[in-house]
C-alpha positions as protocol buffer text, in pm:
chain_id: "A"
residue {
  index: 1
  type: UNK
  ca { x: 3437 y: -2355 z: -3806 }
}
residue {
  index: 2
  type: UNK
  ca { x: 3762 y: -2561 z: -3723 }
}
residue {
  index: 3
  type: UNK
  ca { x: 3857 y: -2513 z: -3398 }
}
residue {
  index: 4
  type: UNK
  ca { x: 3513 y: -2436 z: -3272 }
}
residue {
  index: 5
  type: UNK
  ca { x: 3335 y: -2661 z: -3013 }
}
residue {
  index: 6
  type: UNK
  ca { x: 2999 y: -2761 z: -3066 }
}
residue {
  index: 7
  type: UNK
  ca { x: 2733 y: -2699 z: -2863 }
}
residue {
  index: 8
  type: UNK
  ca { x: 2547 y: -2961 z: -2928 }
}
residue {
  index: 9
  type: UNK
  ca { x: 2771 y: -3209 z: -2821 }
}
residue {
  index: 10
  type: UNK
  ca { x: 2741 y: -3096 z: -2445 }
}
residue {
  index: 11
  type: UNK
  ca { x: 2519 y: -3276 z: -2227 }
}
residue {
  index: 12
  type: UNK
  ca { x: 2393 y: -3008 z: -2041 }
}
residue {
  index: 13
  type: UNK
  ca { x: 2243 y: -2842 z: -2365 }
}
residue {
  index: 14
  type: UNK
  ca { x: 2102 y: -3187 z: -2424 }
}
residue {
  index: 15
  type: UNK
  ca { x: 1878 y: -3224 z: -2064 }
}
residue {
  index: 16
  type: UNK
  ca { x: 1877 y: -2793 z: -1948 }
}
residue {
  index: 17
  type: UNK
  ca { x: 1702 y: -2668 z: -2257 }
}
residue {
  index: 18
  type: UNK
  ca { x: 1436 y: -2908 z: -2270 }
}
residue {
  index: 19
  type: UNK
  ca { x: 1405 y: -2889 z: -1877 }
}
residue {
  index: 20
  type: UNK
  ca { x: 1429 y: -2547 z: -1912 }
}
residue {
  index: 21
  type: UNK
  ca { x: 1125 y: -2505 z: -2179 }
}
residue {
  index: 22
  type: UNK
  ca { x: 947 y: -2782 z: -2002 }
}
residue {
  index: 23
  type: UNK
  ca { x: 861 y: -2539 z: -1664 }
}
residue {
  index: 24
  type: UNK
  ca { x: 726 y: -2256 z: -1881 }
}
residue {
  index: 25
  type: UNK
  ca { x: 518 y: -2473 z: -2036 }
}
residue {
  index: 26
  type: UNK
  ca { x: 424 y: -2566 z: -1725 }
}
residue {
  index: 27
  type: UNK
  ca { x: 408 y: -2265 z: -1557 }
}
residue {
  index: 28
  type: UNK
  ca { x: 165 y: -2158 z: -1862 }
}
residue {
  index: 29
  type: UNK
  ca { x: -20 y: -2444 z: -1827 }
}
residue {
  index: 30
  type: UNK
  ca { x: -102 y: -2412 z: -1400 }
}
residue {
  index: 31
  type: UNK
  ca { x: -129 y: -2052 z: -1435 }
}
residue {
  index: 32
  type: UNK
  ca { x: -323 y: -1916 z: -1743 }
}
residue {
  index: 33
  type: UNK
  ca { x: -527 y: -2223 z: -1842 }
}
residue {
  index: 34
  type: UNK
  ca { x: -827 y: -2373 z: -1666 }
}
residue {
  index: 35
  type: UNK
  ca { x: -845 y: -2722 z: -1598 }
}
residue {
  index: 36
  type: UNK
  ca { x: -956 y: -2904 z: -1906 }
}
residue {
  index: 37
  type: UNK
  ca { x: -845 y: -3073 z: -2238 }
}
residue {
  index: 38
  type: UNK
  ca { x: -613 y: -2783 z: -2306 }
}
residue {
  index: 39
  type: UNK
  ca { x: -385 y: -2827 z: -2036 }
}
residue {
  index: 40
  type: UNK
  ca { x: -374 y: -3176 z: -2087 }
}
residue {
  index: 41
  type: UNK
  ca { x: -265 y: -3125 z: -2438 }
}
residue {
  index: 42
  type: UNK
  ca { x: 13 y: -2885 z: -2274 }
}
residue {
  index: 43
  type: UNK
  ca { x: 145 y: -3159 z: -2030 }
}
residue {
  index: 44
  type: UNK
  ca { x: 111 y: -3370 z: -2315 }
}
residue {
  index: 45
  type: UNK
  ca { x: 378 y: -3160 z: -2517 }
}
residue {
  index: 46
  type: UNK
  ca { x: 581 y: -3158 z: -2186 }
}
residue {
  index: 47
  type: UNK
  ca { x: 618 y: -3523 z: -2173 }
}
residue {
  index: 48
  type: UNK
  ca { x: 696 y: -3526 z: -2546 }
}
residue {
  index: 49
  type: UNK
  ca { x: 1018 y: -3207 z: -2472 }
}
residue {
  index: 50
  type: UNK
  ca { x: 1154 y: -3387 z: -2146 }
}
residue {
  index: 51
  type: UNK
  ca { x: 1129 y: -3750 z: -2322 }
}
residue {
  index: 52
  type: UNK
  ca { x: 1227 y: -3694 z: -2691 }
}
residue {
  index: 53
  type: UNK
  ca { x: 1390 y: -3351 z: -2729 }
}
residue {
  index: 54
  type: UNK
  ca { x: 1715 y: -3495 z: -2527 }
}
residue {
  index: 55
  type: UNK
  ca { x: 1742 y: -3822 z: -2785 }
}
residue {
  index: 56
  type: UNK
  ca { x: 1711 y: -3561 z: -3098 }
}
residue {
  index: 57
  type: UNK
  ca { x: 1994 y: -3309 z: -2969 }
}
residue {
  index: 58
  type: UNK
  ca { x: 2228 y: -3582 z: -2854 }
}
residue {
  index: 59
  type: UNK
  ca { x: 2169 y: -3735 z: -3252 }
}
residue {
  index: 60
  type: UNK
  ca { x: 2226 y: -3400 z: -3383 }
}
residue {
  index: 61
  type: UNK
  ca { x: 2529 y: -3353 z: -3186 }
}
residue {
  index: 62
  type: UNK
  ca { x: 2689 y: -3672 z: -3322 }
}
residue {
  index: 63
  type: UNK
  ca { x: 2601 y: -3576 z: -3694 }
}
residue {
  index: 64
  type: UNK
  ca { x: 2780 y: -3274 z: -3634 }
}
């Protein structure tokens, strides 16, 4: 792997995939579900990707 870049490392990777995952979820969650505890729990788990997801990659990325 010498040589290679990682992908991890790039910032857009870091914010796009959890943005990215964060409007299905919510797309899912305004579209399919009635209002209630379940789409709660699924905004829930949006806050969580958008908030958290971004601080795990970027420590991945700098194990790496």
């Amino acid at each position: 792997m010498s040589g290679q870049s990682n992908l991890l490392r790039n910032p857009l990777v870091h914010y796009g995939l959890p943005a990215v995952n964060a409007v299905i979820i919510l797309a899912v969650g305004f579209l399919f579900l009635d209002p209630g505890i379940t789409r709660n729990v699924l905004f829930l788990v949006v806050a969580v990707e958008i908030t958290v997801v971004p601080w795990v990659l970027k420590r991945a990325g700098r194990r790496t």
